[in-house]
C-alpha positions in Angstrom: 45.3 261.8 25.1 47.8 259.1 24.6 46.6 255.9 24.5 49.3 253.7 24.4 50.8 255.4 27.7 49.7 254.9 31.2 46.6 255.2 32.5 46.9 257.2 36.6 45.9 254.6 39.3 43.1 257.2 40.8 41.3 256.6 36.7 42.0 252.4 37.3 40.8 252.9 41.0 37.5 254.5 40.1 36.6 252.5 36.8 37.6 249.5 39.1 34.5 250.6 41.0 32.2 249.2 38.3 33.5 245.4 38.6 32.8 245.9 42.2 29.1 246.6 41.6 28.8 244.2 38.8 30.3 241.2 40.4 29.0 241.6 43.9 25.8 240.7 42.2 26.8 238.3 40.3 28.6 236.3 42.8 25.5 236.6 44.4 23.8 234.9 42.2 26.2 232.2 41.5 27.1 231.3 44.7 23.5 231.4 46.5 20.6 231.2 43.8 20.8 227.5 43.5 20.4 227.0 47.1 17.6 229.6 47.3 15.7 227.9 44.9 15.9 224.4 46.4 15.5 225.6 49.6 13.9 228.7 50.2 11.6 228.9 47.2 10.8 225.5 47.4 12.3 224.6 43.8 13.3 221.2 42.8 17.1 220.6 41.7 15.8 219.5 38.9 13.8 222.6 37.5 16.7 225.1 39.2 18.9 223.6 36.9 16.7 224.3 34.1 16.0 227.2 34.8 20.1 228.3 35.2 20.9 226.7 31.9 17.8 228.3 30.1 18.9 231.7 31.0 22.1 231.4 30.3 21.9 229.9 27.2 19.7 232.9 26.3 22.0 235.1 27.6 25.0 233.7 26.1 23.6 234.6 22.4 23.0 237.6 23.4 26.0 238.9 24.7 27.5 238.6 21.0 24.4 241.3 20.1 25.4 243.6 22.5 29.1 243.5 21.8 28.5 244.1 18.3 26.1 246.5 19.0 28.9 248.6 21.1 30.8 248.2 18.7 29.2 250.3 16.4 27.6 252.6 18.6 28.5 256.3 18.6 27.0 258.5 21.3 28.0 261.6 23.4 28.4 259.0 26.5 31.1 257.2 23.9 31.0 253.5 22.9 30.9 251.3 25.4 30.3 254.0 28.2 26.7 254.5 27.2 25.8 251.3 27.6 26.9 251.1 31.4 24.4 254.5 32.1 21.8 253.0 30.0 21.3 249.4 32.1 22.6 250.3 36.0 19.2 250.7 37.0 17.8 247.7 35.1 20.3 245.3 36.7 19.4 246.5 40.1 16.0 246.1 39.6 15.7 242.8 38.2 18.7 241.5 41.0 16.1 242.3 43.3 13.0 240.5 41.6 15.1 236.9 41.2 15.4 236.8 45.2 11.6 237.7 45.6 9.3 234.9 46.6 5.9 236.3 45.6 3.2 234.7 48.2 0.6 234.1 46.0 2.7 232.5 43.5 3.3 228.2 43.6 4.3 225.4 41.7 5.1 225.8 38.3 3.5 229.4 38.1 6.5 229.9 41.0 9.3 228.1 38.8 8.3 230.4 35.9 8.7 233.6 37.4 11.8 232.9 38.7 12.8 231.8 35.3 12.0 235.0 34.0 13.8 237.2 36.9 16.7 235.3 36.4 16.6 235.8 32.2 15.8 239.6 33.1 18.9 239.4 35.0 21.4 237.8 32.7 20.0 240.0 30.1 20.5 242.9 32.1 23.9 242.4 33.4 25.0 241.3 29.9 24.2 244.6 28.3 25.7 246.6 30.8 29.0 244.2 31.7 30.1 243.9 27.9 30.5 246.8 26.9 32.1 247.8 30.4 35.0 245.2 30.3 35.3 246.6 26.2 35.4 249.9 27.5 38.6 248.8 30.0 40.0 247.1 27.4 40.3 250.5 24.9 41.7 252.8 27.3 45.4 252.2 26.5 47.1 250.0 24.1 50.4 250.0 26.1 50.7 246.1 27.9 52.0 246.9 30.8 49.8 249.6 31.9 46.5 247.5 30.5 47.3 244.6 32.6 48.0 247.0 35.7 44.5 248.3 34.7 42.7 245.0 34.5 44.6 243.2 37.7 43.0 246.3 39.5 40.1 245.2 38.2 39.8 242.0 39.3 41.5 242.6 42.8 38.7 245.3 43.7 36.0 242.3 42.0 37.9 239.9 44.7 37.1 242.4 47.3 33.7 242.7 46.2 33.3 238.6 45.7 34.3 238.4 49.6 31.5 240.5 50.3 29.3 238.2 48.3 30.8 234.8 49.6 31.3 236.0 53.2 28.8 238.5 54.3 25.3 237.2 52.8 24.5 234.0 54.8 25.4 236.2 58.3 23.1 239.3 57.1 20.5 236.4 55.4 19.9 235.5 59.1 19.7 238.9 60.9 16.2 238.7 59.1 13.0 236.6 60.7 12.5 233.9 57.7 15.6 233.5 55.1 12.5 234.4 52.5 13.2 238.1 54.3 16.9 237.8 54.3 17.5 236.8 51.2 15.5 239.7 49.8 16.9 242.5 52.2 20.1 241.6 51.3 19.4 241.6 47.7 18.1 245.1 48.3 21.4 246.2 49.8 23.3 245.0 47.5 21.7 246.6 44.6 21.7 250.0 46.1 25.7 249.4 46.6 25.7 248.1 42.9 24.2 251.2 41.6 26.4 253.4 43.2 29.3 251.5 42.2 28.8 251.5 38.6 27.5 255.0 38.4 31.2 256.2 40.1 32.5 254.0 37.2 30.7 255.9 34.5 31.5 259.6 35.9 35.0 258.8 36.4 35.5 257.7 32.7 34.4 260.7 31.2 37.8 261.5 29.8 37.7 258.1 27.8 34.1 258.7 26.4 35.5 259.1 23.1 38.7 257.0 23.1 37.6 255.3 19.6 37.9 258.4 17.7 40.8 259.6 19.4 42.4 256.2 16.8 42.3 255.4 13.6 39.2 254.1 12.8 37.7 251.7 9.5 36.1 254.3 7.2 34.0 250.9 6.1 31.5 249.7 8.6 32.0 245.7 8.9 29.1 243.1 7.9 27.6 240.5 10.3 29.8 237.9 7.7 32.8 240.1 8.3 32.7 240.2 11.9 32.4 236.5 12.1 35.0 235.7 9.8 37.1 238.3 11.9 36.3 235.9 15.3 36.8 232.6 13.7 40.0 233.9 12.3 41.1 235.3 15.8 42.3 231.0 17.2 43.9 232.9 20.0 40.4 234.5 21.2 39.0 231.5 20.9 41.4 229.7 22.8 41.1 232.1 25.8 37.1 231.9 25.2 37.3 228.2 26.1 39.4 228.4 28.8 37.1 231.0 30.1 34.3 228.2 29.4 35.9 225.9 32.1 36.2 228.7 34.7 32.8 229.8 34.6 31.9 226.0 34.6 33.2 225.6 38.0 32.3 229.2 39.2 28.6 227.7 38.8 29.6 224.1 40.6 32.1 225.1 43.1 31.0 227.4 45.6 26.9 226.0 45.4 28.6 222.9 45.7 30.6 223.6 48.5 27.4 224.9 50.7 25.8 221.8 50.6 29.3 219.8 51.5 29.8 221.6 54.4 26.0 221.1 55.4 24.8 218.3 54.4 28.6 216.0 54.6 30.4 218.2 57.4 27.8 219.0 59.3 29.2 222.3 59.9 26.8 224.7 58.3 28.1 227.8 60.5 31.2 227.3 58.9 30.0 227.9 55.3 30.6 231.9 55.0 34.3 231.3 57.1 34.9 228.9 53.7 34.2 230.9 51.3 36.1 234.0 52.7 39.1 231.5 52.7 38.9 230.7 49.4 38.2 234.5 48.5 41.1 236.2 50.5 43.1 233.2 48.9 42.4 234.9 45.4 42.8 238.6 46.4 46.5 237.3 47.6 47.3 235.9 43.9 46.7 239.7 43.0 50.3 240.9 44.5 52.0 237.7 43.4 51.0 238.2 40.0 52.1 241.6 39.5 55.5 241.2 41.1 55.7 237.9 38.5 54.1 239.7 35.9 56.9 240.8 34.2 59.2 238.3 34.3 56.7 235.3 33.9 54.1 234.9 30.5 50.2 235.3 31.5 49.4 231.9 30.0 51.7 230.2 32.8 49.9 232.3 35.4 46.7 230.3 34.1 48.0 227.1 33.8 49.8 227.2 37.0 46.2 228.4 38.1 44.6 225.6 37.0 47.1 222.6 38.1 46.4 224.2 41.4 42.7 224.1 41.7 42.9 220.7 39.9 44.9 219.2 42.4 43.1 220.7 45.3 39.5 219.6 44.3 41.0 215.7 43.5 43.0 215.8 47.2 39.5 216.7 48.8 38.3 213.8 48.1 40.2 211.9 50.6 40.2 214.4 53.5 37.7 213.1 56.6 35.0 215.2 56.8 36.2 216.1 60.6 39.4 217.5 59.3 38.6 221.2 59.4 42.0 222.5 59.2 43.0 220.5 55.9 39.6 221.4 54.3 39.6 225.2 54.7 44.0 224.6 53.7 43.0 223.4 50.3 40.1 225.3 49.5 42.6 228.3 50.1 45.0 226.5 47.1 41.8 226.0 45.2 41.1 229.6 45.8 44.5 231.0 45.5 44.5 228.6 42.2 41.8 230.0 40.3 42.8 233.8 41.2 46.0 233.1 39.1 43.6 231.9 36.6 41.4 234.7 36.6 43.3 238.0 37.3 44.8 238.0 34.0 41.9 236.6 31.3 40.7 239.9 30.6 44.0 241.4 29.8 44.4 238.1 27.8 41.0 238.8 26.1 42.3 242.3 25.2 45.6 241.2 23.7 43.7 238.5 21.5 41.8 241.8 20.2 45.3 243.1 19.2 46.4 240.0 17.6 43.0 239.5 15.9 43.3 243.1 14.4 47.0 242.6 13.2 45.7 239.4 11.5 42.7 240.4 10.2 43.1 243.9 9.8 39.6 244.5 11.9 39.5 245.7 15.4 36.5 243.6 17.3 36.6 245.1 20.5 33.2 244.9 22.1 32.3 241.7 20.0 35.4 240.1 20.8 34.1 240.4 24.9 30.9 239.7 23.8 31.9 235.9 22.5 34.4 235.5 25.2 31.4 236.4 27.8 29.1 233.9 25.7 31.6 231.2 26.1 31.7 232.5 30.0 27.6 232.4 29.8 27.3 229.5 28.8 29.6 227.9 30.9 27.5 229.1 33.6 24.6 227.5 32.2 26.5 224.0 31.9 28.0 224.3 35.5 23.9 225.3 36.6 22.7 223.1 35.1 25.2 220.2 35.6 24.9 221.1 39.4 21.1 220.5 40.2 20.6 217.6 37.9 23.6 216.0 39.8 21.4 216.7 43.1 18.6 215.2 41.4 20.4 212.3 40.2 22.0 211.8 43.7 18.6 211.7 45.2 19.7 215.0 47.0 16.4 216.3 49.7 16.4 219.8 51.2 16.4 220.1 54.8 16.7 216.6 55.4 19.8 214.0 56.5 21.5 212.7 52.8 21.9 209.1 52.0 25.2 207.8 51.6 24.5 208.2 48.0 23.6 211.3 48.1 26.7 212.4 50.0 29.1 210.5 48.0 27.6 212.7 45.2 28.0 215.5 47.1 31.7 214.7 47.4 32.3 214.3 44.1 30.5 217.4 42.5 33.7 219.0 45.2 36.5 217.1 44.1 36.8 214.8 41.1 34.2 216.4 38.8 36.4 220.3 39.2 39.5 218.2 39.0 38.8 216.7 35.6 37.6 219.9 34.4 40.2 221.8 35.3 42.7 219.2 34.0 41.0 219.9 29.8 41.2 223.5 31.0 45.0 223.4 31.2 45.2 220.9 27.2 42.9 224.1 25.6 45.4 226.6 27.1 48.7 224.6 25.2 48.0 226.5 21.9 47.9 229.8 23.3 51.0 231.4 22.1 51.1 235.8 21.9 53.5 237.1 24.2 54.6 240.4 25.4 57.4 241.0 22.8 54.5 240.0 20.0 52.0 242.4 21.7 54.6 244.9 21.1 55.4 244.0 17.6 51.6 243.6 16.6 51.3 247.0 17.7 53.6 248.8 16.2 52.5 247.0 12.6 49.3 247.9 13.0 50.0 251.6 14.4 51.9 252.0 10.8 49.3 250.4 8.6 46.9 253.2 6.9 43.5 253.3 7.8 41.2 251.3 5.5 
């Protein structure tokens, strides 16, 4: 098999399937698990926070074990493959156990088991996601066609985050108590997860062994050499950080917006119809990236990405909380921002893998996904964390009318706070510099090297 030709769209299609099964529960979780703590389990924002930036701090050092891990596994499933059979039923199980409010549980025996869900989780996903997103990023070495592969990627994930964002509230309440709903769903979604990433691991059978089907390092690399080989690797790291911002305000935004359209607007039914706005807004960034993708670099795609969703969170601030229209028009911009920021970070993530092995001579695949996922972990953990002490700071109380304070909080944990984040997000993306003509000239270099 060729490997630096193109890959058919039916092979992008069904690996595609697995980031629709992965990320449906995950957007799950980062859009609705802070609320379900402080609201249906009863949690303080306090604790919730805690608890988010606990297990994902745990989780992030993980992820760099698994990915180097992958990379040295060899197994009749392949690399990275055998790792997505290995955990599909773990992840379903333990997305299931985080939205289960055990009766006889309460108070701090209640926060610790949904501590340790949550970790079971992260650690879960981790182990099965890494070595998944390696696995797309090994199964060509041609640009064009690896970008095609990943956009697909992420435009069935966007399809799958609509689900999350849009459908879980309505099917939350088709359920007696929201205890019910939330677990239900979480059932549902799991099954669907399952079968999703199981199409994903059949359908790649023809890739199972795409390592060996390259030149590989007759000399397996230390702990110290694989280190060396990611601190060397600046453009990896600059695409890590930027994917440290984005995961920030994955873990602020959407929680946040629930309880501004709640607790500020008033309009709670309009919640799910906000977040499908913002959702369809990044599926539509899919077509204009790939008609722009080859005339335009993918670092303007994320900087232009940025700037957007910058400017849209600071302009909210000044919107009256009865202006519907102008509300749901910029969370579209914010939306339509950060899927110009996101479409492309994996195929990013996979060129800095190129450029790291023409530098270094070493090819980090899975680890180099591993420490951009533990920059992405523990972003999460920062944005989780940053989002329920802010309620707790605010004086924020379920259920209840907010003070003036509280809302003003509220406000800015929406506008000002993703603004200024967003704003550093676009100064760490500056250094980023490999383009498409380097891609190509890294690869050739390295395709004429001898193996070591």
């Amino acid at each position: 098999m060729d490997f630096n030709g193109k890959i058919p769209v039916k092979d992008m299609t069904l690996y595609s399937f697995g980031a629709f099964g992965y990320m449906l529960l995950f957007m799950t979780m980062t859009t609705y698990l802070m609320y379900f703590y402080t609201d249906v389990m009863g949690i303080g924002a306090a604790a919730a926070g805690t608890i988010f930036l606990i297990a994902r701090l745990i989780d992030a050092v993980f992820g760099p074990v698994i990915g180097s891990l992958s990379d040295k596994t060899r197994s009749k499933h392949g690399r990275y493959r055998a790792y997505v059979l290995w955990t599909m039923f773990p992840v379903a199980i333990t997305a299931v156990l985080t939205f289960t409010v055990p009766d006889f549980l309460e108070g701090t025996q209640l926060v610790v088991y949904a501590a340790v869900a949550y970790i079971l989780f992260d650690l879960a996903y981790s182990a099965g996601n890494i070595p998944y997103l390696s696995m797309g990023g090994s199964m060509t070495f041609d640009p064009d066609s690896r970008t095609h592969l990943l956009s697909t990627k992420t435009f069935v994930s966007k399809i799958s985050q609509v689900l999350a964002t849009t459908f879980t509230l309505p099917i939350v309440h088709l359920f007696v108590t929201p205890k019910a709903g939330f677990f239900y769903t979480a059932v549902i979604y799991a099954a669907i997860a399952l079968i999703s990433i199981y199409i994903a691991f059949r359908s790649t059978v023809r890739y199972a062994h795409v390592e060996t089907a390259k030149k590989e390092e007759k000399h397996r690399l230390t702990l110290k050499e694989q280190v060396i080989g990611m601190v060397k690797n600046n453009q990896l790291l600059c695409i890590a950080a930027s994917f440290l911002i984005i995961s920030i305000m994955s873990a602020v935004s959407n929680p946040a917006s629930i309880y501004y359209m709640r607790y500020n607007v008033g309009q709670a039914q309009l919640i799910s119809s906000l977040m499908f706005t913002g959702t369809i807004a990044a599926i539509l960034a899919v077509p204009l990236v790939s008609l722009l993708a080859k005339k335009l670099e993918k670092k303007t795609f994320v900087i232009a990405g940025f700037l957007m969703s910058g400017l849209a969170s600071a302009l909210l601030y000044f919107v009256p909380y009865d202006n519907i229209v102008l509300i749901f028009a910029l969370k579209f911009l914010y939306g339509l921002g950060t899927g110009f920021a996101m479409i492309l970070i994996f195929s990013m993530i996979a060129d800095s893998v190129d450029y790291g092995e023409w530098r270094t001579g070493r090819r980090l695949q899975g680890l180099s996904f591993a420490v951009s996922v533990f920059f992405q972990k523990t972003g999460m953990a920062l944005g989780g964390w940053l989002l329920g002490l802010g309620l707790a700071f605010i004086g924020y109380v379920p259920d209840q009318a907010q003070s003036a304070m509280s809302q003003q909080g509220i406000l800015w944990l929406n506008s000002w706070i993703p603004a200024i984040i967003f704003a550093l997000g676009i100064l760490i993306m500056l250094p980023y510099n490999i383009t498409k003509k380097k891609l190509i000239e890294f690869r050739a270099e390295i395709d004429n090297r001898p193996a070591k």
